[in-house]
Residue frames as a rotation matrix with the C-alpha (Angstrom) as fourth column:
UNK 1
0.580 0.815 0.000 0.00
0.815 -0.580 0.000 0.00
0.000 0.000 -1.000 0.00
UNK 2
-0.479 -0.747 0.462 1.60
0.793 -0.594 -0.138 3.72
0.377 0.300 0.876 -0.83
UNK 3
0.449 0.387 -0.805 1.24
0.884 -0.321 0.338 6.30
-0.128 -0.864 -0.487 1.58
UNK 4
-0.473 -0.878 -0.073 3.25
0.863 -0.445 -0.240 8.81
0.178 -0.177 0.968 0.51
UNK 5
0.268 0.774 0.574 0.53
0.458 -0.626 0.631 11.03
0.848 0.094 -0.522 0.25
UNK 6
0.907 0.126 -0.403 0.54
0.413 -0.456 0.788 11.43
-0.084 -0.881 -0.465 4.10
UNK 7
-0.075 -0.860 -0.506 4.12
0.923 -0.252 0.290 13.01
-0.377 -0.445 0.812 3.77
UNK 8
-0.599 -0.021 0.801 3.00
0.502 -0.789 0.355 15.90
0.624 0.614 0.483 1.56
UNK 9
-0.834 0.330 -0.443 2.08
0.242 -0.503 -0.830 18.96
-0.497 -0.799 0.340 3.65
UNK 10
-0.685 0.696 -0.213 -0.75
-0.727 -0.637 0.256 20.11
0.043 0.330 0.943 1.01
UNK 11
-0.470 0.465 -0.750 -2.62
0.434 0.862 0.263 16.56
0.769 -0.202 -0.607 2.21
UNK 12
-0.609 -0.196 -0.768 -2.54
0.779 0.036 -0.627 18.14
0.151 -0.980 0.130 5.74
UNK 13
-0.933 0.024 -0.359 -3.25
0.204 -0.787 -0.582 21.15
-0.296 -0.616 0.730 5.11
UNK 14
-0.404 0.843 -0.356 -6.74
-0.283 0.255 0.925 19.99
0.870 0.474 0.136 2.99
UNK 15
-0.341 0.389 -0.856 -7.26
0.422 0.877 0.230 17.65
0.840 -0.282 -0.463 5.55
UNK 16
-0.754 0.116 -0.646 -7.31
0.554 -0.415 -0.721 20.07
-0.352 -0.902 0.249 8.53
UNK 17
-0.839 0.449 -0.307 -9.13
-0.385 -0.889 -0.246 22.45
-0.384 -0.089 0.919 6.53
UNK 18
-0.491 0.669 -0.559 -11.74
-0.315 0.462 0.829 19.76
0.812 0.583 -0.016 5.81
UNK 19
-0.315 0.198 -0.928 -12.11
0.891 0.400 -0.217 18.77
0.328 -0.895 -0.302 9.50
UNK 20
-0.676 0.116 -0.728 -12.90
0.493 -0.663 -0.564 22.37
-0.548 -0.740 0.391 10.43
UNK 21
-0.624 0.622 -0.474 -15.34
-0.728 -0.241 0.642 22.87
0.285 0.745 0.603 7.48
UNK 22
-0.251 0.536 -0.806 -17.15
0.387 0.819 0.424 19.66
0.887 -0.205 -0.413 8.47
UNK 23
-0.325 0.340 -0.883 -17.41
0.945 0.150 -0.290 20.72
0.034 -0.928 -0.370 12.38
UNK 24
-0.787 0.449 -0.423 -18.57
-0.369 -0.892 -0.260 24.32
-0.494 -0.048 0.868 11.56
UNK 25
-0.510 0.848 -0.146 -21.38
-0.311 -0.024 0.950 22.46
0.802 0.529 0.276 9.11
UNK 26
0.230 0.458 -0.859 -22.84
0.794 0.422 0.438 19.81
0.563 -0.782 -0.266 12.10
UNK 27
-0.727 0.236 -0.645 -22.03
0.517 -0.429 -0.740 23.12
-0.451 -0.872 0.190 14.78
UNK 28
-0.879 0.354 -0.319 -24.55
-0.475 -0.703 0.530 25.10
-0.037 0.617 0.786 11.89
UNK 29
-0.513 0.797 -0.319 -26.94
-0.350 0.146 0.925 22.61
0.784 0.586 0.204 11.80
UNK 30
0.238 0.823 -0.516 -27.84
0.417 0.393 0.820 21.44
0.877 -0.410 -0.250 15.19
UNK 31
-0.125 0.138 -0.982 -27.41
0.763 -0.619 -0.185 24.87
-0.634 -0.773 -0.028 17.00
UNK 32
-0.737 -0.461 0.494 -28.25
0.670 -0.593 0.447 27.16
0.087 0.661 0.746 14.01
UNK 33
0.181 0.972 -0.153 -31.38
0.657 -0.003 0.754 28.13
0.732 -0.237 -0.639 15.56
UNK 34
0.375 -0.183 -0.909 -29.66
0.903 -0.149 0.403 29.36
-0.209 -0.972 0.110 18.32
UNK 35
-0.199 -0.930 0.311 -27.48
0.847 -0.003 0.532 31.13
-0.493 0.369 0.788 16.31
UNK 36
-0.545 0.259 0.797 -29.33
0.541 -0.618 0.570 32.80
0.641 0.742 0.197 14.39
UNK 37
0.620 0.565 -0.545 -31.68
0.702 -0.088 0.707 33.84
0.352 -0.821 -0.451 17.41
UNK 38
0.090 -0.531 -0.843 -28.37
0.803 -0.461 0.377 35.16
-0.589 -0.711 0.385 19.48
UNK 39
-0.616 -0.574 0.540 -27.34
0.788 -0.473 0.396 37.47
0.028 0.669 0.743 15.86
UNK 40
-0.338 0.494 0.802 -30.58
0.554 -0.584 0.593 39.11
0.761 0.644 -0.076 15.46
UNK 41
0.537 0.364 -0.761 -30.82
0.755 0.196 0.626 39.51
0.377 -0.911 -0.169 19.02
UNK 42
-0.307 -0.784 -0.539 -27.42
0.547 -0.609 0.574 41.52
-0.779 -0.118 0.616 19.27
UNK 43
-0.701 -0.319 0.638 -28.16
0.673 -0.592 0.443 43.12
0.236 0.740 0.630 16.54
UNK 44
0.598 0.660 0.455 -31.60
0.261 -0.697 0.667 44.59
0.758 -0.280 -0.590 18.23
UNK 45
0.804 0.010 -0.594 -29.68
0.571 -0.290 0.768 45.41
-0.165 -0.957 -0.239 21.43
UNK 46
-0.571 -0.810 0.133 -26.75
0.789 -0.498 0.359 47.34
-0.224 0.310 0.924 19.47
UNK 47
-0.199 0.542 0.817 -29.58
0.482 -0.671 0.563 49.60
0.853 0.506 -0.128 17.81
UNK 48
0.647 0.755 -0.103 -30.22
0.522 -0.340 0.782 50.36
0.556 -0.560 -0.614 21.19
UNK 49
-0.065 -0.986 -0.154 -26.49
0.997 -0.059 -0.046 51.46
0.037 -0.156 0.987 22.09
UNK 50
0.991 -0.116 -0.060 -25.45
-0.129 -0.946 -0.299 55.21
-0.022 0.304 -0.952 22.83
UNK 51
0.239 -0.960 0.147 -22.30
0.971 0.235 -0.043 55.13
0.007 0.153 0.988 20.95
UNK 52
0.301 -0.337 -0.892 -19.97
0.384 -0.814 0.437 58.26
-0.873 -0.474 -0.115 22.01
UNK 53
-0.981 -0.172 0.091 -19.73
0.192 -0.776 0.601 60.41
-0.033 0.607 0.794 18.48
UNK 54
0.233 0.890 -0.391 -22.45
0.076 -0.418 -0.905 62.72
-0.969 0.182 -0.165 17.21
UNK 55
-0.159 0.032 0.987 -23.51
0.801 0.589 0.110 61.97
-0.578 0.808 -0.119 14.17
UNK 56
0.806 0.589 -0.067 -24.48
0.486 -0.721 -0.494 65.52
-0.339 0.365 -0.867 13.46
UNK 57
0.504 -0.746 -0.436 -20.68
-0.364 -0.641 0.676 67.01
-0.784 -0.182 -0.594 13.74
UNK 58
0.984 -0.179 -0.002 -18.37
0.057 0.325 -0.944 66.76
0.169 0.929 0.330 10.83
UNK 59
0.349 -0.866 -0.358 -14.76
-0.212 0.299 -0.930 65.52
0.913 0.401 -0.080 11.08
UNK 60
-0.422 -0.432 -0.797 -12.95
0.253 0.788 -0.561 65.15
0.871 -0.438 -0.223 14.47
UNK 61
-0.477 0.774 0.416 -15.46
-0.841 -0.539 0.040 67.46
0.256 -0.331 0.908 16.16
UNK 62
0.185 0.876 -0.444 -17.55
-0.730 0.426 0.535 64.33
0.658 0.225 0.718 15.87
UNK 63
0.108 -0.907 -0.407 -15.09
-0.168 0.386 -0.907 62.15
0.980 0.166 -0.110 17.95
UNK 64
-0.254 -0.579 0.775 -14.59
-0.609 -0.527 -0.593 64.39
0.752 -0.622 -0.219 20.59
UNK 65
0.543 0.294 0.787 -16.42
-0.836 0.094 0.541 62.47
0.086 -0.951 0.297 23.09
UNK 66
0.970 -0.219 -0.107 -14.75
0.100 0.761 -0.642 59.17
0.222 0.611 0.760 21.76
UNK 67
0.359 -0.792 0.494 -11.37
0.084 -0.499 -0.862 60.99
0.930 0.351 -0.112 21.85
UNK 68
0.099 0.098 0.990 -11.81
-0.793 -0.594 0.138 62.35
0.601 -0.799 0.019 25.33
UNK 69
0.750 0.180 0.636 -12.69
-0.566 0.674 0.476 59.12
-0.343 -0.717 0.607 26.97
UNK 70
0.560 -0.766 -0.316 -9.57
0.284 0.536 -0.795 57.22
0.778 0.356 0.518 24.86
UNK 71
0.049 -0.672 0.739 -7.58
-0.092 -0.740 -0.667 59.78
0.995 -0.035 -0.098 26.74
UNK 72
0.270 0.504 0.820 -8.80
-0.857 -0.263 0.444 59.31
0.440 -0.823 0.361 29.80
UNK 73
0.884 0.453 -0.117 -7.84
-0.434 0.887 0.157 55.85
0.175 -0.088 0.981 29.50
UNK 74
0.621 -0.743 -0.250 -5.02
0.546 0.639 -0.542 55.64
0.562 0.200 0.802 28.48
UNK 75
-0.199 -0.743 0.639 -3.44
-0.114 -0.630 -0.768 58.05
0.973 -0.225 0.041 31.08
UNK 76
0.483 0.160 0.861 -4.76
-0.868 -0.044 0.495 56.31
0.117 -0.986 0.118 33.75
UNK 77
0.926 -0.198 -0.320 -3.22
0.083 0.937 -0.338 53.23
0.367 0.287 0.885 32.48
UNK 78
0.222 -0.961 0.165 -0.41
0.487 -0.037 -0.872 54.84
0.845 0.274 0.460 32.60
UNK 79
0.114 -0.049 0.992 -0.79
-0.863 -0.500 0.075 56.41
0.492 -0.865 -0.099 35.91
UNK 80
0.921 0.176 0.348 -1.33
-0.380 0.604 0.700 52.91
-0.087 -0.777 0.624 37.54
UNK 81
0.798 -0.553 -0.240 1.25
0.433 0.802 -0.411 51.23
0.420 0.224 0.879 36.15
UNK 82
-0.490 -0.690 0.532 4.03
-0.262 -0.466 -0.845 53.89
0.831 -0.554 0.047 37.43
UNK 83
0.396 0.272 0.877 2.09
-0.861 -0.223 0.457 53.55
0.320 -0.936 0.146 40.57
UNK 84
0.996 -0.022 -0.090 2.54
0.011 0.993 -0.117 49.43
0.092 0.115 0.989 40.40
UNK 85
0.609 -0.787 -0.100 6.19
0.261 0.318 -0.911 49.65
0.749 0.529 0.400 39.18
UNK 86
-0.122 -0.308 0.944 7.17
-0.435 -0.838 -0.330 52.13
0.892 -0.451 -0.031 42.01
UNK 87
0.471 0.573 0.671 5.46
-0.880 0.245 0.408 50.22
0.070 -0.782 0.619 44.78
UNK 88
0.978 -0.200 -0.063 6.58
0.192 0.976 -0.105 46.88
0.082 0.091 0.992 43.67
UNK 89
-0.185 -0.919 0.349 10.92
-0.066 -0.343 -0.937 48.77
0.980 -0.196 0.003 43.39
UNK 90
-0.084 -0.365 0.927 10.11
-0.872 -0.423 -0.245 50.12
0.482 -0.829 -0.283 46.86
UNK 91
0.704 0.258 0.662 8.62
-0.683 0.499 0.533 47.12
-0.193 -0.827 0.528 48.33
UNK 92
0.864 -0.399 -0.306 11.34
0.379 0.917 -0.126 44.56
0.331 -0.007 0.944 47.10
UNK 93
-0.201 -0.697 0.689 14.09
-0.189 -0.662 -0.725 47.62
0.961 -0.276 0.002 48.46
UNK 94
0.060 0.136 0.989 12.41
-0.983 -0.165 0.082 47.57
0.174 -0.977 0.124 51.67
UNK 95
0.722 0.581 0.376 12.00
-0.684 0.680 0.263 43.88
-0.103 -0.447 0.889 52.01
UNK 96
0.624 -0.705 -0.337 15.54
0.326 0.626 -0.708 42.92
0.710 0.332 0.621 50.82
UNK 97
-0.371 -0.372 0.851 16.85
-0.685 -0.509 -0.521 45.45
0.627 -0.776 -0.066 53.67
UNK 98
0.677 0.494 0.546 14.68
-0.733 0.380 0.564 43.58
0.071 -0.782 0.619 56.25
UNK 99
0.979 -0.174 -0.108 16.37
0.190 0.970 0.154 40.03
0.078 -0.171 0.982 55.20
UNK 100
0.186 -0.967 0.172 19.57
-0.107 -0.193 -0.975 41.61
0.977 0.163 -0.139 54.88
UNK 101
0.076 -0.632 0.771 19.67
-0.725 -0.567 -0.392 42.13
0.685 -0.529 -0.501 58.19
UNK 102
0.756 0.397 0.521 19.59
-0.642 0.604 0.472 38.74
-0.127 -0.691 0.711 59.75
């Protein structure tokens, strides 16, 4: 019997992508109900969303809230972490002094 087949990677790489085409059809067919349920579902509860631009404003005007709250984020990020990094220096300073001294 001749096998060589199985050494050739473009066998594999069919074969994998045939095994994950097959288990997305059978997860499509006996939860696609669900599925389809959960989409249209999210999609009614996005319509209800207040997303942070105003559609009335033109260019980055429109943003601003968007913008603002990025900002906001990322400079507390960046506040904690210095807070973290600092804390964590002092406490292994202060706690290597301690054992030092035994």
């Amino acid at each position: 019997m001749n096998l060589d087949f199985l050494h050739n990677p473009r066998f594999w790489d069919i074969f994998v992508l045939s095994l994950f085409a097959a288990i997305a059809v059978w997860i499509w067919l006996s939860q696609g109900a669900k599925i389809s349920r959960f989409v249209s579902e999210t999609g009614a509860e996005l319509k209800k969303c207040s997303w942070p631009w105003n559609p009335a404003e033109r260019g980055a005007k429109k943003y601003k809230e968007l913008i603002d709250s990025t900002l906001v984020v990322a400079i507390s990020s960046l506040l904690l972490a210095g807070f973290v990094t600092s804390s964590d220096f002092l406490l292994v300073k202060v706690i290597g002094a301690i054992t030092r001294l035994r």
